[in-house]
C-alpha positions as CSV (number, residue, x, y, z in Angstrom):
1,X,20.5,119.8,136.3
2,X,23.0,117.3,135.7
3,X,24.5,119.5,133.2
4,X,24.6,122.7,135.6
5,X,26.1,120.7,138.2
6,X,29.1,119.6,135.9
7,X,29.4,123.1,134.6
8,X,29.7,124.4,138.0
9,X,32.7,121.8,138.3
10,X,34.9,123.1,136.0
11,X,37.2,124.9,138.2
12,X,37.5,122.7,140.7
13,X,38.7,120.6,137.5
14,X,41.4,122.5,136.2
15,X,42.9,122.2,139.4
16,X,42.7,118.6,139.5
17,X,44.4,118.9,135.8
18,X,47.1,120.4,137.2
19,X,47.5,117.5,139.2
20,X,47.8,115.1,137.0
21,X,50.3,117.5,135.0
22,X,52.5,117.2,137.9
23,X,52.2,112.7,138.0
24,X,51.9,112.6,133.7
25,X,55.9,113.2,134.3
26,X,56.5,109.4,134.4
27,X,54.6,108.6,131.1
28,X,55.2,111.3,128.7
29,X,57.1,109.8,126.1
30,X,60.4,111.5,124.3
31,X,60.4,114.0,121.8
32,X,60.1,112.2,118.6
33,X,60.0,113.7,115.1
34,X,57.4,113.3,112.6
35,X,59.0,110.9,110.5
36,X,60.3,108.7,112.9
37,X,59.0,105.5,112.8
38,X,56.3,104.2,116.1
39,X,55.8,101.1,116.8
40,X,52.2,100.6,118.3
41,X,52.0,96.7,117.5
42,X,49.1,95.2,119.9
43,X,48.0,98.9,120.9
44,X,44.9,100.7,120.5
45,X,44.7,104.0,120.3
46,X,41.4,105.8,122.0
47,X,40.1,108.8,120.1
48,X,37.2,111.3,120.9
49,X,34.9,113.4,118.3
50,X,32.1,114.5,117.4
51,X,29.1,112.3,115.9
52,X,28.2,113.2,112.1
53,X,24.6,114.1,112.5
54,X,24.4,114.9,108.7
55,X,26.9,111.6,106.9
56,X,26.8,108.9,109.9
57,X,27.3,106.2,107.4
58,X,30.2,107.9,105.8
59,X,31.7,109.1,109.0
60,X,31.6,104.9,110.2
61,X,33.5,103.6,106.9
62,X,36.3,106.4,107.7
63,X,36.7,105.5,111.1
64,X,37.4,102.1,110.1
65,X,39.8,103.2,106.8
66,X,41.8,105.6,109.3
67,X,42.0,102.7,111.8
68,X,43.6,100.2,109.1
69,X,45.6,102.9,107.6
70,X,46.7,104.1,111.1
71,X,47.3,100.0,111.8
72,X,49.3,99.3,108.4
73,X,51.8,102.8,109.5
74,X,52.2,101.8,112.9
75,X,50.7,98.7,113.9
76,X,48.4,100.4,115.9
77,X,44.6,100.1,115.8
78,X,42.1,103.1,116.8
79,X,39.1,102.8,118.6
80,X,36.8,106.1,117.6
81,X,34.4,106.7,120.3
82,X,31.5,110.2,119.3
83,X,29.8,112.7,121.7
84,X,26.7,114.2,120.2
85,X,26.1,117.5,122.3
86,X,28.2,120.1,123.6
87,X,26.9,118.7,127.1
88,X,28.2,115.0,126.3
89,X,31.8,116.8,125.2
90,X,31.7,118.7,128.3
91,X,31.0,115.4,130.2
92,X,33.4,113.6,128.8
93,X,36.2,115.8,129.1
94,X,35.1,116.4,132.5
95,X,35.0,112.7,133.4
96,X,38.6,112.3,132.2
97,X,39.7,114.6,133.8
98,X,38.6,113.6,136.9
99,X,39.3,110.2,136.6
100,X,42.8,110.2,134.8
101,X,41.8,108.1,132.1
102,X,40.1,108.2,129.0
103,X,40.4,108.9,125.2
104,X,44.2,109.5,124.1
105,X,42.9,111.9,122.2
106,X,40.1,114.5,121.7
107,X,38.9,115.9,118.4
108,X,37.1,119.0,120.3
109,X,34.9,121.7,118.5
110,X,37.3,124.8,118.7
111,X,35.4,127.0,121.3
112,X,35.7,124.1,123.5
113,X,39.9,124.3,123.3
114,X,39.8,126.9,126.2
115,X,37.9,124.8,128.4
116,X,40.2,122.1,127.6
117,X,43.5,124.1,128.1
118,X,41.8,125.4,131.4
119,X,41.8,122.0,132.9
120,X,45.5,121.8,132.7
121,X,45.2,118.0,131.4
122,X,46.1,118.1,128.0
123,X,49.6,118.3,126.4
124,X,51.2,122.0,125.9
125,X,52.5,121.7,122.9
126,X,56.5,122.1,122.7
127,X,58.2,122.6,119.7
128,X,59.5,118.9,119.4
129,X,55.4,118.3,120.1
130,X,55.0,120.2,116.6
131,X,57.2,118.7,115.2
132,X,56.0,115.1,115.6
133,X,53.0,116.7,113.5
134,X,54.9,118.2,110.9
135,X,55.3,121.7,112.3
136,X,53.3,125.2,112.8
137,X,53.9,126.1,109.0
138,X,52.4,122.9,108.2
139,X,48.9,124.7,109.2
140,X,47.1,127.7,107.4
141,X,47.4,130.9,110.4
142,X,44.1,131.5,110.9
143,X,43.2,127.9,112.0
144,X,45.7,128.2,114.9
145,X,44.2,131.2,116.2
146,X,42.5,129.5,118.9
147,X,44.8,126.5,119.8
148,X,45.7,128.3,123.0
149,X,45.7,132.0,124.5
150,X,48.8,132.6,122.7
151,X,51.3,131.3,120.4
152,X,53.7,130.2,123.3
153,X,50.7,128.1,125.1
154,X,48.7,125.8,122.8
155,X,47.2,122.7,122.8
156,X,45.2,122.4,119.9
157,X,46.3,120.9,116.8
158,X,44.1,122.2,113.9
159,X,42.1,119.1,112.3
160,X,39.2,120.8,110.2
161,X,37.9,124.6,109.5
162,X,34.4,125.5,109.3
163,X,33.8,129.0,108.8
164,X,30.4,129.7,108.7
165,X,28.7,131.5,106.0
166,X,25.0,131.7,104.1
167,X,23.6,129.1,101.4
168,X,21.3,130.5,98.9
169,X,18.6,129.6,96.5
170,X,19.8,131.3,93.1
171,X,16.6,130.6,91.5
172,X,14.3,131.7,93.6
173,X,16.3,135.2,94.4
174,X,15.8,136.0,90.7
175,X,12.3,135.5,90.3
176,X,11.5,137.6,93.7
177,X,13.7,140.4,91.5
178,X,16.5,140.1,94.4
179,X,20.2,140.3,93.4
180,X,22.2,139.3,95.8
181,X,21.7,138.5,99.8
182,X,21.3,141.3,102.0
183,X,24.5,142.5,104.2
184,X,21.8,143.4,107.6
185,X,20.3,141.0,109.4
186,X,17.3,143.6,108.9
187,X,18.0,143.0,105.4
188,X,18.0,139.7,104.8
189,X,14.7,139.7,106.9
190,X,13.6,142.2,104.6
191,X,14.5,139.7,101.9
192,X,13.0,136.4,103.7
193,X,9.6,137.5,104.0
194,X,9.3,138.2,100.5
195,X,10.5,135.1,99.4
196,X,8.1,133.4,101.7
197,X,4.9,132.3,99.7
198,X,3.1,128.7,100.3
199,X,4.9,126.0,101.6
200,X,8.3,127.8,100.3
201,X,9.8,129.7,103.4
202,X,12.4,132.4,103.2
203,X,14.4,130.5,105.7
204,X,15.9,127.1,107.1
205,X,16.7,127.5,110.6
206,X,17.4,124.5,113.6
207,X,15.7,125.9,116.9
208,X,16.2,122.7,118.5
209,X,19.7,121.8,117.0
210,X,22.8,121.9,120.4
211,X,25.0,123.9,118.4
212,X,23.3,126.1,115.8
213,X,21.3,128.6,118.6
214,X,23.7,130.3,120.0
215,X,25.9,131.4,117.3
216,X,23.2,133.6,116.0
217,X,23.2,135.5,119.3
218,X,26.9,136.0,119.8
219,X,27.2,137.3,116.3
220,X,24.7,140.1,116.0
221,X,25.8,141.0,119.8
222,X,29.4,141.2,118.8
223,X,28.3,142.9,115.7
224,X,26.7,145.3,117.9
225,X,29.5,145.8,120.4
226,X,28.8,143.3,122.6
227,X,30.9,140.6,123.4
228,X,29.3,138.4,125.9
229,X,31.9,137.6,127.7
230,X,34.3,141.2,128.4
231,X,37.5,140.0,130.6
232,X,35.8,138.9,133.7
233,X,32.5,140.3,133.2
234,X,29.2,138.3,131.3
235,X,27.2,140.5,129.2
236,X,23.8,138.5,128.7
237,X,22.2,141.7,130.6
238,X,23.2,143.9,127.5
239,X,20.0,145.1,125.9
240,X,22.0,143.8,122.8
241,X,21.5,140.4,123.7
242,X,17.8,140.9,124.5
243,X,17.5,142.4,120.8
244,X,19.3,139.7,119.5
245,X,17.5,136.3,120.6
246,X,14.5,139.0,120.1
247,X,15.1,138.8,116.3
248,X,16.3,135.3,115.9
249,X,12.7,134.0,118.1
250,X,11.1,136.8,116.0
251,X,11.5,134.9,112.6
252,X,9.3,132.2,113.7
253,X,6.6,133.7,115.8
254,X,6.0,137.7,114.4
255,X,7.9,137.4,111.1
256,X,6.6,133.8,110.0
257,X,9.6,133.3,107.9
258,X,10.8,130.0,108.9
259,X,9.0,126.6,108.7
260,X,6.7,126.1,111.6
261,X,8.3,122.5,112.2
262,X,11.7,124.2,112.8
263,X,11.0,124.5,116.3
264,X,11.9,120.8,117.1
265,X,14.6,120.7,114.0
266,X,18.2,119.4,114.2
267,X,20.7,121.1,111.6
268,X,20.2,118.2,109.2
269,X,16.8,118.9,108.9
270,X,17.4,122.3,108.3
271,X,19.9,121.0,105.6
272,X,17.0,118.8,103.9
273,X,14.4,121.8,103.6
274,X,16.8,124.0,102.2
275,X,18.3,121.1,99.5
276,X,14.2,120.3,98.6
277,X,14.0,123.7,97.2
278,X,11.6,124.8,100.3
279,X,13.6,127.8,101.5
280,X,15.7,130.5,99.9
281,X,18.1,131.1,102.8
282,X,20.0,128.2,104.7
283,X,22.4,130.4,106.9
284,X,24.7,129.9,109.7
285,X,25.6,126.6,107.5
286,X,29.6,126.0,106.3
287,X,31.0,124.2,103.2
288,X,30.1,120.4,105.0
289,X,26.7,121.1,103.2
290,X,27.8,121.1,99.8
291,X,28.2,117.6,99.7
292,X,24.5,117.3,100.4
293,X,23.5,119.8,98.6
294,X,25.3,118.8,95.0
295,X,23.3,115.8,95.3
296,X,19.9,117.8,95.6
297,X,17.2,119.4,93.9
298,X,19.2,122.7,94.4
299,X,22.2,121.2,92.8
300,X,23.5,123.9,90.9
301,X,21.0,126.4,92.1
302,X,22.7,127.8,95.2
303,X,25.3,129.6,96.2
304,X,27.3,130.5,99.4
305,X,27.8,134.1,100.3
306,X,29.0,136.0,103.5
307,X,26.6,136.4,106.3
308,X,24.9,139.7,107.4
309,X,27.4,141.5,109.8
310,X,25.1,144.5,110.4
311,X,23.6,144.0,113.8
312,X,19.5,143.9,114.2
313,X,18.2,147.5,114.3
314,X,21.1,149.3,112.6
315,X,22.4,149.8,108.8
316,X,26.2,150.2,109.9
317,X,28.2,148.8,112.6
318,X,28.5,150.8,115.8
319,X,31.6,152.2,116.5
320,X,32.6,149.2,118.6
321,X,30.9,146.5,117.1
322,X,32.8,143.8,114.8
323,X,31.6,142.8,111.3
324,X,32.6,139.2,112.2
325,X,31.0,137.1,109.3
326,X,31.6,133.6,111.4
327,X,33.3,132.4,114.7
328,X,36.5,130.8,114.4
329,X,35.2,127.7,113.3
330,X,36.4,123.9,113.3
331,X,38.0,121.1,114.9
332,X,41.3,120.8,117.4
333,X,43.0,117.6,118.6
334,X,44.4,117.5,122.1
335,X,46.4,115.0,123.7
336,X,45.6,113.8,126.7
337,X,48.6,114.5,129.4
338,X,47.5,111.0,131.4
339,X,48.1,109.0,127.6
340,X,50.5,106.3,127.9
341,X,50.0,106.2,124.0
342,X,51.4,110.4,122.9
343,X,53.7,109.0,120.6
344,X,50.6,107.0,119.2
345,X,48.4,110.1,119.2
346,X,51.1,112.6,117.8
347,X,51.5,110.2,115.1
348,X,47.6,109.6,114.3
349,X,47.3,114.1,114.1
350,X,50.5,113.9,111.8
351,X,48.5,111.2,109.4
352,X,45.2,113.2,109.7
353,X,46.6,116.5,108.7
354,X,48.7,115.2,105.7
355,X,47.6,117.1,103.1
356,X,46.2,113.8,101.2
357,X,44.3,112.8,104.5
358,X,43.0,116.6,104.6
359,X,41.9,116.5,100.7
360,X,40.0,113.1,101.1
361,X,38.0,114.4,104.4
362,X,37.0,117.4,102.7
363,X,35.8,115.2,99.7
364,X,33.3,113.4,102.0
365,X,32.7,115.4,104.6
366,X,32.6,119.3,103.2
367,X,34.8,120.6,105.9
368,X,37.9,123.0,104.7
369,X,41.6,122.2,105.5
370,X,43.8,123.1,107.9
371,X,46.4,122.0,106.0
372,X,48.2,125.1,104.1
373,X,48.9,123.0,100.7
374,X,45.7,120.8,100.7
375,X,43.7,124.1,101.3
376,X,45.7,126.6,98.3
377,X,45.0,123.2,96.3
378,X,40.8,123.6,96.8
379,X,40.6,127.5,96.7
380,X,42.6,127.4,93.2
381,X,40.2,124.5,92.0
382,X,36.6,125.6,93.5
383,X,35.5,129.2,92.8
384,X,31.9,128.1,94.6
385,X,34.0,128.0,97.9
386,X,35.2,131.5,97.7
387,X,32.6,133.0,100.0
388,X,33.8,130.2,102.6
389,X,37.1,131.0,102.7
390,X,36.7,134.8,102.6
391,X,34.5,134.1,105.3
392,X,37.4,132.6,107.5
393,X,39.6,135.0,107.0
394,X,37.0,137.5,108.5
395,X,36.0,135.4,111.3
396,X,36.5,136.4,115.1
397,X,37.4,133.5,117.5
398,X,35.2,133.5,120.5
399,X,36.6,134.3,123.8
400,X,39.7,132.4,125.1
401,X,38.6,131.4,128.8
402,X,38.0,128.7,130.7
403,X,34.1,129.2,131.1
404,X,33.4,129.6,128.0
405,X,31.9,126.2,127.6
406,X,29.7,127.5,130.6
407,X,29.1,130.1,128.6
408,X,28.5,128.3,125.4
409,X,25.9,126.1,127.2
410,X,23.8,129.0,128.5
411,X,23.5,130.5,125.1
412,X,21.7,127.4,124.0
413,X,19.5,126.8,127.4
414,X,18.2,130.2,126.7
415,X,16.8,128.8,123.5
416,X,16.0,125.3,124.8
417,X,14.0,126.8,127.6
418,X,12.2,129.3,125.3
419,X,11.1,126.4,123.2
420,X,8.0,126.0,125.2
421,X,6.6,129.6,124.8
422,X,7.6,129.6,121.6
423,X,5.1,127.1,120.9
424,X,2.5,129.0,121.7
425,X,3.5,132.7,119.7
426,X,5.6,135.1,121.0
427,X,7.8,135.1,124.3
428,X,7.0,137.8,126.2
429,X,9.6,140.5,126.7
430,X,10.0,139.9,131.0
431,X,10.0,136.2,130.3
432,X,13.3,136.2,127.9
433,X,14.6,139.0,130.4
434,X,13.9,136.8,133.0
435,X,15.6,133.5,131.4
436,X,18.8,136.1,130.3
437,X,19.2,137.2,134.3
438,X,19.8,133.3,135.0
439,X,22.1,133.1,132.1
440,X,24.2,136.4,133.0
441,X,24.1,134.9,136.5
442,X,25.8,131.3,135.9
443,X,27.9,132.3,133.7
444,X,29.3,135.1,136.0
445,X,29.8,132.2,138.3
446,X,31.6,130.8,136.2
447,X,33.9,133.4,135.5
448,X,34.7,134.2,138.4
449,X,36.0,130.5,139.2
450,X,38.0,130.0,136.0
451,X,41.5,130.1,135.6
């Protein structure tokens, strides 16, 4: 309830945002270039992002080299503070907001940059705000395609890319007499069920993860001409959507594909079955997995490829469906408009997009650059990564608009209220109808009240 409550607050936010756009006059520093030098002795500098569910320990040893690196550049120290939901990012932003205080700056999932913008309370970023970071060119295109609603109006600075695609056990394809993963989600089912024998499943899926849910749905809906959200109209009443979380619950209850335990799973766990050899298919997983799985029993048993863009039902796409292999995936900083520290934050988004910054957090971490140089350096260099990046050049960013962290949100309730049922076999058909009508009917709300 808490949850719904703030959800239902986010218009009555960006108004407030626009609010403080009009006081943040008096603390917005000048233009300064990326090379000029920032003094920050004495200052701390309050960033936002996301906890590492899958390298906790590494992501606490880089927080503390970026914050003495950061403090040997400028004299500066930064505090890191880490959300672990999309409902604590939600909360957090909205608390800000509200308040006029808070982290100087966010590192936000991408689909969460429109709710951002939509509040009005993060910095626009001007040319001479480009600059401080190195510049637009610094960046590879596709990561900027949802730092705003267009090129003129953005706020978020591209940190990471995570386009998602499928892992697979090479091993256990070629003794089941299977060539390559299928292209349909029908086919890869096809596929999964005859890789499942004994305690070996033919998938690794996270029912209970916050984020991984919903990604499933959106894709084969688009896929199948859906979009969800169309302008300012919600689509979880399209019988695509019903056929979609139809399939994705049906892999557990009817199809018996998946681990019976994945019903309470988090991503990492999903992660761990897949790099003990126990399923064939890990998908909806990105190139942050390799450095798990290179340390596994798979290690040099798997391989990424592109997942199925075929929607549930069909062999080809419908005339107006997209074959999107992955949403626009990743990570944007945005700088917080009441920040008495921009310079500060300008200055740490400049450091953490270097291209030697970029190549060092895709060492630990798995995620792809943004950076245009550090990423041409890993494409020449890993041939394994190919299906990754051909992946993000194929990917579709999800819609631009101010509820679509409402939207986000109800994507993933559908699943966290189906968990229940689920438990017990198959959800019944008026049930999941029933759980969709409150979906389509929120998130209309919402809609209708964003900017």
């Amino acid at each position: 309830m808490k949850a719904r409550h703030a959800l239902g607050a986010i218009a009555g936010i960006a108004i407030l945002g626009l609010a403080l756009q009009g006081c943040a006059g008096s603390t917005t520093p000048a233009p300064a270039s990326s090379s000029a030098k920032i003094d920050g002795t004495g200052k701390t500098l309050d960033v936002m992002i996301g906890a590492n569910a899958l390298y906790p320990a590494e992501q606490k040893q880089w927080f503390q080299d970026v914050s003495d690196r950061f403090e040997k550049q400028t004299g500066a120290k930064v505090n890191f503070e880490t959300f672990a939901s999309a409902n604590d990012e939600l909360t957090k932003i909205q608390t800000s907001v509200l308040s006029g205080q808070g982290p100087d700056l966010y590192n936000l999932g991408s689909t969460f940059t429109p709710t951002a913008y939509s509040t009005g309370a993060f910095v626009q970023l001007t040319d001479a705000d480009w600059k401080k970071v190195g510049g637009r060119d610094k960046f590879i295109p596709g990561t900027l395609g949802i730092s705003g609603p267009d090129a003129k109006h953005e706020v978020g600075i591209p940190f990471a890319s995570r386009p998602f695609v499928m892992a697979y056990n090479k091993d256990l394809l070629a003794a089941a007499g299977i060539d390559k993963p299928a292209t349909t989600w029908d086919g890869l089912t096809a596929q999964a069920k005859k890789l499942t024998t004994g305690d070996t499943y033919g998938m690794a899926l996270a029912y209970a993860d916050s984020y991984d849910p919903w990604k499933f749905v959106w894709a084969m809906s688009l896929q199948a001409g859906n979009p969800i959200l169309d302008g300012k109209k919600a689509r979880f009443d399209d019988p695509t959507t019903l056929k979609a979380y139809e399939t994705y619950f049906s892999w557990l209850t009817d199809q018996k594909i998946v681990d019976p335990s994945s019903i309470g799973w988090k991503n990492a766990q999903a992660v761990a079955a897949f790099a003990s050899g126990k399923a064939a298919f890990l998908p909806m997983t990105t190139s942050t997995s390799m450095v798990t799985l290179d340390k596994s029993a798979v290690a040099g048993k798997y391989a990424y490829a592109l997942m199925p863009t075929v929607p549930p039902g069909a062999k080809t796409n419908p005339k107006n469906g997209k074959p999107a292999t992955s949403i626009i995936s990743g990570d944007n900083m945005v700088v917080a408009k009441y920040s008495k520290n921009q310079d500060l934050a300008f200055a740490l988004a400049n450091m953490l997009t270097s291209a030697s910054s970029q190549t060092s957090y895709q060492k630990i971490f798995g995620d792809l650059p943004t950076n245009a140089a550090a990423a041409k350096k890993l494409e020449d260099g890993n041939a394994a990564l190919a299906p990754v990046i051909d992946s993000a050049s194929k990917s579709v960013g999800t819609p631009f608009s101010g509820a679509w962290g409402d939207t986000q949100l109800a994507l993933v309730n559908v699943v966290v209220q189906s968990i229940p049922s689920l438990s017990n076999g198959p959800i019944k058909v008026s049930e999941l109808k029933a759980k969709l009508a409150s979906a389509q009917t929120a998130v209309q709300a919402a809609l209708d009240k964003a900017k």
